[in-house]
C-alpha positions as CSV (number, residue, x, y, z in Angstrom):
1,X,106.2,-25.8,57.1
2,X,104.2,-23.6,54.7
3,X,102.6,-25.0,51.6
4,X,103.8,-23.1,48.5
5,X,101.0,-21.9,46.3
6,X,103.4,-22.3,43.4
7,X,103.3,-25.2,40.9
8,X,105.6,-27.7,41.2
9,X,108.4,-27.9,38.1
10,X,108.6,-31.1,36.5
11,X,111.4,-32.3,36.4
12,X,112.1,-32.4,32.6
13,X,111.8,-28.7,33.0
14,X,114.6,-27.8,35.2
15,X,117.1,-29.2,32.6
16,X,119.1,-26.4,32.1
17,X,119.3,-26.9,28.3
18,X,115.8,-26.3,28.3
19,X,116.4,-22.9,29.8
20,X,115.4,-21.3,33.1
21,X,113.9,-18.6,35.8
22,X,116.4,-16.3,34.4
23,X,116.8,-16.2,30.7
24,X,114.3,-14.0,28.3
25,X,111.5,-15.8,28.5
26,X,111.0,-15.2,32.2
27,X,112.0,-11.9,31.8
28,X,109.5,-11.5,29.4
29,X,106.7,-13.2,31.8
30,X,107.7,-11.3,34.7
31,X,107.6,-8.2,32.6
32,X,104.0,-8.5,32.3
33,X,103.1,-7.7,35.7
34,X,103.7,-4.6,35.5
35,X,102.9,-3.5,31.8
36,X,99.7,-1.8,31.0
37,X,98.1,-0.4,27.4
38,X,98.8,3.0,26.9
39,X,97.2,6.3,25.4
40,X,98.0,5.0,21.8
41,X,96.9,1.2,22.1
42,X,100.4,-0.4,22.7
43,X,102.1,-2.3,25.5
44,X,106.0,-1.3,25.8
45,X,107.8,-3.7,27.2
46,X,111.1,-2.5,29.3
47,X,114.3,-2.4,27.2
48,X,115.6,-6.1,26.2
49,X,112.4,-7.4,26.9
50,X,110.9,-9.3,23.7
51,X,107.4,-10.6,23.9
52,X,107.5,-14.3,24.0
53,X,111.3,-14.0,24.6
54,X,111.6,-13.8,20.9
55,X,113.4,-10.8,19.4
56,X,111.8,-10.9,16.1
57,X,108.2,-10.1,18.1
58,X,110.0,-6.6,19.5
59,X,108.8,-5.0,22.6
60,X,106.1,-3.4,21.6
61,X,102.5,-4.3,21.0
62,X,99.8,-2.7,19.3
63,X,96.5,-3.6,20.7
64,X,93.3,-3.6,18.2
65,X,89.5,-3.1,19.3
66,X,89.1,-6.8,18.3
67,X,91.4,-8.3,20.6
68,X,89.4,-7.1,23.9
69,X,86.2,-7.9,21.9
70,X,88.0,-11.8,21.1
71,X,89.1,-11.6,24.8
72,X,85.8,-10.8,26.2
73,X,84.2,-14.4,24.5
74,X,87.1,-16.1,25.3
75,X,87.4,-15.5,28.7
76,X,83.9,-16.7,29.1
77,X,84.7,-19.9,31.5
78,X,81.2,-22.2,30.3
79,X,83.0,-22.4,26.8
80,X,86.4,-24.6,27.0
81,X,87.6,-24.5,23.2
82,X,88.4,-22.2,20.8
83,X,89.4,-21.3,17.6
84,X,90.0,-17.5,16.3
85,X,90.9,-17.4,12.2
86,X,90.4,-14.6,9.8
87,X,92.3,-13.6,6.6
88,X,96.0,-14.6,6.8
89,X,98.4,-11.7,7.4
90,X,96.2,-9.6,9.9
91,X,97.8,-10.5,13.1
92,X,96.5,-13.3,14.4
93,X,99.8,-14.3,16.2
94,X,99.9,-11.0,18.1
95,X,96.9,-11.6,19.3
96,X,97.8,-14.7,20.6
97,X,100.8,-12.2,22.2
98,X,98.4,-10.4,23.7
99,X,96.3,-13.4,25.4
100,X,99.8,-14.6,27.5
101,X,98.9,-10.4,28.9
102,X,95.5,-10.8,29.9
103,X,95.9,-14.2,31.0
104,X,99.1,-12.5,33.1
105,X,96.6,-9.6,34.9
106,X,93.1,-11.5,34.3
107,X,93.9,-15.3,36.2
108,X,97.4,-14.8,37.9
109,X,97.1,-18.0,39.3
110,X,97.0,-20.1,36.0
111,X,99.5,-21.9,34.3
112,X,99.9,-20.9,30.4
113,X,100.8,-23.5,28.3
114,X,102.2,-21.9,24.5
115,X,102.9,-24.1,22.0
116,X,104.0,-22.7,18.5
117,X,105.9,-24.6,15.3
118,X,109.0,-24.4,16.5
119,X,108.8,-24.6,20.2
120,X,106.5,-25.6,23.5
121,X,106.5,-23.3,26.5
122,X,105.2,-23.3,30.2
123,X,104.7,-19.9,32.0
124,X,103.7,-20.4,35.5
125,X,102.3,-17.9,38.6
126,X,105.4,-17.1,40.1
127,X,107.0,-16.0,37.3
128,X,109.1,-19.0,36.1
129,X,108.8,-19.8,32.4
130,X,110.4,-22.5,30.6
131,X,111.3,-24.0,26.7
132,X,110.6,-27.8,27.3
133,X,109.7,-30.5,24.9
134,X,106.8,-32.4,26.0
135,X,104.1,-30.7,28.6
136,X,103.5,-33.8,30.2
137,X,101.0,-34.1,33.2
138,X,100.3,-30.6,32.7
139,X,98.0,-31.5,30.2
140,X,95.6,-33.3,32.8
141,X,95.4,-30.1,35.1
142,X,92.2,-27.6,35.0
143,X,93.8,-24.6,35.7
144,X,95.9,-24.5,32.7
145,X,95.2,-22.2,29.4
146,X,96.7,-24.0,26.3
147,X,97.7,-21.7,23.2
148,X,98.2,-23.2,20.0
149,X,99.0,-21.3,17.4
150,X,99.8,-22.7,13.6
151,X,99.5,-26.0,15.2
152,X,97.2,-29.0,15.1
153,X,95.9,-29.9,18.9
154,X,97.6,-33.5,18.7
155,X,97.3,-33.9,22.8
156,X,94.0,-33.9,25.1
157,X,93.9,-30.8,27.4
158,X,91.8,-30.5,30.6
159,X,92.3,-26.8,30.5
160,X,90.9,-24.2,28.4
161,X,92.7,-24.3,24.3
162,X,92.9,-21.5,22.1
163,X,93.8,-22.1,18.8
164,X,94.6,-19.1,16.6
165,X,95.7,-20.2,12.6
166,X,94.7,-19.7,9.3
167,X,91.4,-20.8,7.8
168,X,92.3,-24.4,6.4
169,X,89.8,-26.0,8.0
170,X,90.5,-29.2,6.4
171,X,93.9,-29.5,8.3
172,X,92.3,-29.7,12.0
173,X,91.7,-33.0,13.0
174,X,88.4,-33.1,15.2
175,X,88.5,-29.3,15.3
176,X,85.1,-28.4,14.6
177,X,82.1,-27.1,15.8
178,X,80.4,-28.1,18.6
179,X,83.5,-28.9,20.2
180,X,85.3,-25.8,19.2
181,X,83.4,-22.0,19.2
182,X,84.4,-19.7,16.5
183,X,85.3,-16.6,16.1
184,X,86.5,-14.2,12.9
185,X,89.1,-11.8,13.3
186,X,88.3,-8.8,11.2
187,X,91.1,-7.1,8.8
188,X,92.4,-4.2,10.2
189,X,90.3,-0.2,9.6
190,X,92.4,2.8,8.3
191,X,92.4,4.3,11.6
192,X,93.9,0.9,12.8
193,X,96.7,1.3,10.1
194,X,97.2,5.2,10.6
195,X,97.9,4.1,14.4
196,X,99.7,0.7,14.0
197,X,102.0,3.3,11.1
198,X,102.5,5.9,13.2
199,X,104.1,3.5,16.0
200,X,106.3,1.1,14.3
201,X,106.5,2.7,10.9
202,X,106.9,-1.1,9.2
203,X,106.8,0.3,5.8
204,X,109.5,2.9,6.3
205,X,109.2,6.3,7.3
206,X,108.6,8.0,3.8
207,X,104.9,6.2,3.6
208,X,102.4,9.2,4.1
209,X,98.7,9.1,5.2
210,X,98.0,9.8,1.7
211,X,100.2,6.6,0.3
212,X,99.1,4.4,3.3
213,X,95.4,5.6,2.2
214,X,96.2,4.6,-1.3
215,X,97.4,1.2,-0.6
216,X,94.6,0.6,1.8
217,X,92.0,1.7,-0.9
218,X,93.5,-0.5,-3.9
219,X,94.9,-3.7,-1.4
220,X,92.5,-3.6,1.9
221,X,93.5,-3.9,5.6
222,X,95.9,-6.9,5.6
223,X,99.4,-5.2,7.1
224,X,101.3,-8.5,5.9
225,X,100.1,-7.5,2.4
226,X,100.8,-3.9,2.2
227,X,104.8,-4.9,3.8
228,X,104.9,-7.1,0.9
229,X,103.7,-4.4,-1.9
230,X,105.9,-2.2,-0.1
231,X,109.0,-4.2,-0.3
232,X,111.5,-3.1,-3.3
233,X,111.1,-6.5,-4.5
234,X,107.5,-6.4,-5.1
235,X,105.9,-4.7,-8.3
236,X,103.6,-2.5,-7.1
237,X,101.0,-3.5,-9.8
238,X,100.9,-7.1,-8.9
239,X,99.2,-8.2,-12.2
240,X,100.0,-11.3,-12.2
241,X,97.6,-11.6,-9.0
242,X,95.2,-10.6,-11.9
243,X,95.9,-13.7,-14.4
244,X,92.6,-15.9,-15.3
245,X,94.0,-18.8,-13.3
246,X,94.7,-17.0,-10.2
247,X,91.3,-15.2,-10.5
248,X,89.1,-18.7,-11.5
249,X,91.0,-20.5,-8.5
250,X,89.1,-18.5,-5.8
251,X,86.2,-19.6,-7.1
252,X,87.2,-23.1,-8.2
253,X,84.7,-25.2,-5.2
254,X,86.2,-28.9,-6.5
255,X,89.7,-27.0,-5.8
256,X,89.4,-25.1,-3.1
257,X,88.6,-26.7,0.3
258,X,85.6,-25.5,1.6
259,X,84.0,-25.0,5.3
260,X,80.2,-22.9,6.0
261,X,80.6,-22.3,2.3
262,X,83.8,-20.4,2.8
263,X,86.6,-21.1,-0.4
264,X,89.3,-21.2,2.3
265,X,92.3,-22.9,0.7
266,X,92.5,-19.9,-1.8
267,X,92.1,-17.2,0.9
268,X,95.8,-15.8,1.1
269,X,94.9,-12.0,2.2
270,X,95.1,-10.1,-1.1
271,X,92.2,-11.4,-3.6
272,X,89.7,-12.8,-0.8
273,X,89.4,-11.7,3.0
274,X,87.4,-13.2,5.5
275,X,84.9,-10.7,7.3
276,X,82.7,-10.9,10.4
277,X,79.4,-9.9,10.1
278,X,78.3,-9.6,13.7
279,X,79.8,-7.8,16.7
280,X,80.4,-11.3,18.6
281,X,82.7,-11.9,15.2
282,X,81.0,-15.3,14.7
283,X,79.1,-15.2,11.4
284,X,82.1,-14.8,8.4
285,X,81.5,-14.0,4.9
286,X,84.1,-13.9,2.0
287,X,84.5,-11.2,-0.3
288,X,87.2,-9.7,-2.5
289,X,89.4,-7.3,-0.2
290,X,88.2,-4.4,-2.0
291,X,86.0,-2.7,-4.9
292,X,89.3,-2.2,-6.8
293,X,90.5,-6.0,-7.0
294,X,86.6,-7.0,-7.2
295,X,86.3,-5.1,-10.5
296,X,89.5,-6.9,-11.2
297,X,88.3,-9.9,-11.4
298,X,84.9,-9.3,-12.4
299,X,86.7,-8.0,-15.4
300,X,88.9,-11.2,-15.9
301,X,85.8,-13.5,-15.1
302,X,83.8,-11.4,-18.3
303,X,86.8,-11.6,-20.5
304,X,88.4,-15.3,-20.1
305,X,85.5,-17.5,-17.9
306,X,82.1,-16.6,-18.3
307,X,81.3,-20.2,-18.1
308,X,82.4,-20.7,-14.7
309,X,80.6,-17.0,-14.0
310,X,77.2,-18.1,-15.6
311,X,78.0,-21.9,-13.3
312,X,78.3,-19.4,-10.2
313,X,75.7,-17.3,-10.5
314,X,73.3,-20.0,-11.4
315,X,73.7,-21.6,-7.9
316,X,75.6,-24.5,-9.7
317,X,78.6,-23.1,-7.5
318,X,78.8,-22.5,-3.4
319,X,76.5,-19.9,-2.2
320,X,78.7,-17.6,-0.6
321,X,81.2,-17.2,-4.1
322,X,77.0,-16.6,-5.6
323,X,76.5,-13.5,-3.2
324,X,80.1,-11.8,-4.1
325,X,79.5,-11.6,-7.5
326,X,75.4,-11.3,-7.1
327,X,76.8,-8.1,-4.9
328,X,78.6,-6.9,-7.9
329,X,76.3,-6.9,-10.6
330,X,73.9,-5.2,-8.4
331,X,75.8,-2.6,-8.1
332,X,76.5,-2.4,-11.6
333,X,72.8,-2.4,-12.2
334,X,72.0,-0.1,-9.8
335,X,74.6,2.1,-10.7
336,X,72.9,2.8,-14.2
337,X,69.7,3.3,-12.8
338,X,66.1,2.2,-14.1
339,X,62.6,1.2,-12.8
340,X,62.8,-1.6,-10.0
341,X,60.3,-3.1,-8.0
342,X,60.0,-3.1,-4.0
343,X,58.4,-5.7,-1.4
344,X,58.5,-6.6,1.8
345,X,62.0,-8.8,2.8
346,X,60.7,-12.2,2.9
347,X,57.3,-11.8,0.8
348,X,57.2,-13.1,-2.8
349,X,53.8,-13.5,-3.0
350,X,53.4,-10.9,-5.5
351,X,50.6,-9.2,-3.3
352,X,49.9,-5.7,-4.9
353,X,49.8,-4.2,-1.6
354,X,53.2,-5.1,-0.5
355,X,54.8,-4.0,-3.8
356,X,55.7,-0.6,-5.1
357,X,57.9,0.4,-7.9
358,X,60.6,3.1,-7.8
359,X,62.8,5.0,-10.4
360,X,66.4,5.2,-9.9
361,X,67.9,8.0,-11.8
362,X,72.0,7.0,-13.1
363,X,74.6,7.4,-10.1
364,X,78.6,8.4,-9.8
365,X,80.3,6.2,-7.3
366,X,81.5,7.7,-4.6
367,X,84.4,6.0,-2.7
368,X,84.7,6.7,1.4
369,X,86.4,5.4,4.7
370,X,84.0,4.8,7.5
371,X,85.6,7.7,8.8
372,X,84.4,10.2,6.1
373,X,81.4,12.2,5.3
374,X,78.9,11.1,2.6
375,X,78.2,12.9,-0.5
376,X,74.6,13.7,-1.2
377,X,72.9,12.2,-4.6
378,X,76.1,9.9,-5.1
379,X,76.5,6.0,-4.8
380,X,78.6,6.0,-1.6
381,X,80.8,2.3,-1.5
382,X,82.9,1.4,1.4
383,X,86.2,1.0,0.1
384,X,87.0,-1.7,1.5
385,X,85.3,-4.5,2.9
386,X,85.1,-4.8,6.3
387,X,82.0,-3.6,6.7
388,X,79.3,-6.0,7.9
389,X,76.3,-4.0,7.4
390,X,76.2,-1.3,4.3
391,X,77.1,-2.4,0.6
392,X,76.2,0.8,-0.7
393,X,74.0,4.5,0.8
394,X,72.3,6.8,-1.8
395,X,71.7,9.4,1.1
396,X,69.4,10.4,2.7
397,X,66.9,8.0,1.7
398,X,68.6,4.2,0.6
399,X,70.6,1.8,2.1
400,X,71.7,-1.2,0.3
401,X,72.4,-4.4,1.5
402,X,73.2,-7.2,-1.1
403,X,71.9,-10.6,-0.1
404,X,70.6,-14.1,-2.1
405,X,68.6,-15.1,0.8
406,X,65.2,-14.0,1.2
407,X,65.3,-14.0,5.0
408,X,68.4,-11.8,5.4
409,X,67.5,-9.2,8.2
410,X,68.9,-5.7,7.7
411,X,71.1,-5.1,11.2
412,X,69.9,-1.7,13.1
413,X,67.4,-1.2,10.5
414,X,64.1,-1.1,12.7
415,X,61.7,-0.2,10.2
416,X,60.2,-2.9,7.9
417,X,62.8,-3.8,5.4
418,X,62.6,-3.7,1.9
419,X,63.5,-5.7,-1.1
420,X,64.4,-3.8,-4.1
421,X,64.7,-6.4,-7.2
C-alpha cells in the first residue's frame, strides 16, 4: 500500500465541533493555491472566501513593499524565531495574513500552525485546516511554521515562530534578543494609502487625494488612526491628544516601559511611531508621527513642562526621547539661520584644519512627500516620518541629518561627512 505524504490528523482534530475539510477555513487554505498578487498589490480571494475563514478579514488583501522585504528575512531558514512590531494600527495582522500565502506557494509541504486571542488553527499540505484547542505533538515536529499573533509564546516549538504584536516588550516572557531577531514594520507612505484608498475605500468614498493627503500630513501613515479621525464620532481636532499629561506621558521613562531606549508603553500610533532606519528594518527609532503633532507638543512641553524638557535634553532622560526633541530645536535653529561651525563627523579635537565655519541665511519651510519635487533655497521637511535618512535638504548643497551621537554615519553619503554644530 502506498505511504501518504500527508500528515496524519490527530485525533482531537477530527471532532466535528472543532470543524473540518469543508467549512471556511479550508476553503480559505485551499484558496490559496491558486491566488496570486495582482497589477495593484492585492490578493482577491474567490467569492465567499475570507482570509483566515474570518469574515471580518474580507477577501481581499493589499500587499505592502514591506511585507516581501519582512518575508525575505523571515524566510531565511539559519534564523528560527522571530518577532515583527512597529506602531500599532499599521497592519501588522495582515501581514501575518499574508505569511499563511507565502508559506502556501513558498514550503507546500509545511504544516502552519496560527494561533490568535481567540482561537488556535492547523493548516496542513493537503489542504485540510482545522479550529482545535490544544496543537499537541505538533509542537515537537520541525517542519511546522508557528504564527502567533497578539499572543505570548506560552508552548516550546521545534518549528520556526513568528510573532507579530505590538511593541510592549515587557509583556513577552523570554522573548528577547538573541533568541528572537527583530524586525520593524514601517508606517505606511502616501503612495501606500493612495493604493490601499483606491481599493477598499475604508474611509468612504467621498475622501479625495487631497483630504487623504491632508490627514496623512497632520496624523502620519497609521490607516487605523486616519479610520478613527474619520469616523463621525471622532472630532477631527483631537485636542485632547494635545493636553500636558498626554503630551509629558510619552516622555515620562519611570512610566513608560522601555526596551533599546524605545518609550513603548506610550506608543499608540498617533503621537509616537516607530520607524526603521535600515532597509533590513532592524534598527527602530521613535519620533512624533509628524512635524505637525511634533510642534504640538514641543509647544505644550514650552508652555506647561519645561522642567521635564530641560531633564530630557540634558541626558537626565532616555537617549532616544533626547534626539526627538535635539531634532526639533535644530531645526528651529537652523531655521533662523546664523554662523555655525563645521568638522569632520567624529572629530572634536578642535583641529583648525578640520573646522570651517559657514553662514546660514533665514529659511521658509517647505513641506513635501517623498514623491514631490524640492524647492530651491527653502528648508525642505519630510512631512512625515518615515524617512530613515533625511531630516531636512536646503538644495542643492545641504543635507541634514539630526543625531546626538558623534559616530552616526550619514547612509549613501560617500563623501566625508560633516558636523554642523
Amino acid at each position: 500500500q502506498k505511504k501518504s505524504n500527508s500528515p496524519a490528523v490527530p485525533n482531537y482534530e477530527l471532532n466535528s465541533s472543532l470543524g473540518g475539510p469543508g467549512d471556511d477555513l479550508a476553503q480559505f487554505w485551499q484558496s490559496l493555491r491558486d491566488a496570486k498578487i495582482d497589477e495593484q498589490n492585492c490578493i482577491t480571494l474567490p467569492n465567499g472566501t475570507y482570509w483566515a475563514g474570518v469574515k471580518d478579514f474580507g477577501g481581499k488583501l493589499y500587499i505592502r513593499d514591506a511585507y516581501n522585504t519582512l518575508w525575505a528575512q523571515i524566510s531565511n531558514p539559519s534564523v528560527k524565531n522571530w518577532v515583527i512590531t512597529g506602531t500599532p494600527g499599521i497592519g501588522k495582522t495582515y501581514f501575518s495574513l499574508f505569511l499563511l500565502y507565502k508559506i502556501r506557494k513558498d514550503h507546500p509541504n509545511d504544516i502552519v500552525l496560527r494561533q490568535t486571542i481567540e482561537s488556535r488553527q492547523v493548516f496542513y499540505p493537503d489542504g485540510k485546516a482545522f479550529q482545535v484547542k490544544s496543537f499537541g505533538n505538533l509542537l515537537k515536529r520541525n517542519d511546522i511554521w508557528h504564527l502567533l499573533d497578539a499572543v505570548t509564546l506560552a508552548e516550546t516549538s521545534n518549528g520556526k515562530v513568528v510573532i507579530v504584536t505590538s511593541p510592549k516588550i515587557t509583556e513577552w516572557k523570554g522573548v528577547k534578543p538573541p533568541l528572537y531577531d527583530f524586525r520593524y514594520m514601517p508606517t505606511w507612505s502616501f503612495h501606500e494609502l493612495e493604493n490601499w484608498n483606491t481599493e477598499f475605500q475604508p474611509m468612504g468614498k467621498e475622501i479625495s487625494q487631497e483630504n487623504l493627503k491632508e490627514l496623512y500630513t497632520k496624523w502620519g501613515g497609521v490607516p487605523a488612526t486616519l479610520m478613527a479621525i474619520t469616523a463621525a464620532d471622532w472630532p477631527l481636532d483631537l485636542e485632547w491628544l494635545f493636553k500636558p499629561n498626554c503630551v509629558a506621558n510619552c516622555f515620562d521613562m519611570q512610566a513608560v516601559p522601555t526596551y533599546r531606549s524605545l518609550p513603548v508603553g506610550n506608543i499608540t500610533g498617533i503621537l509616537l511611531h516607530v520607524i526603521p532606519m535600515n532597509d533590513e528594518l532592524y534598527i527602530p527609532r521613535v519620533c512624533f508621527a509628524t512635524a505637525y503633532i511634533r510642534e504640538r507638543c514641543l509647544s505644550v512641553l514650552l508652555d506647561r513642562n519645561t522642567f521635564q524638557l530641560q531633564q530630557i535634553l540634558s541626558e537626565l532622560e532616555g537617549g532616544a526621547l533626547r534626539g526627538i526633541l535635539f531634532e526639533v530645536f535644530a531645526h528651529k535653529i537652523l531655521l533662523r539661520g546664523g554662523k555655525f561651525t563645521i568638522y569632520q563627523l567624529g572629530d572634536r579635537s578642535g583641529d583648525s584644519s578640520s573646522t570651517m565655519d559657514i553662514d546660514l541665511p533665514a529659511y521658509t519651510v517647505h513641506h513635501f512627500l517623498s514623491s514631490e519635487p524640492l524647492m530651491s533655497e527653502k528648508y525642505n521637511m519630510p512631512i512625515a516620518s518615515n524617512n530613515a535618512t533625511v531630516d531636512a535638504i536646503i538644495p542643492p548643497h545641504f543635507l541634514f541629518q539630526m543625531t546626538t551621537r558623534d559616530t552616526h554615519s550619514i547612509k549613501w553619503l560617500r563623501t566625508p561627512n560633516r558636523i554642523l554644530s
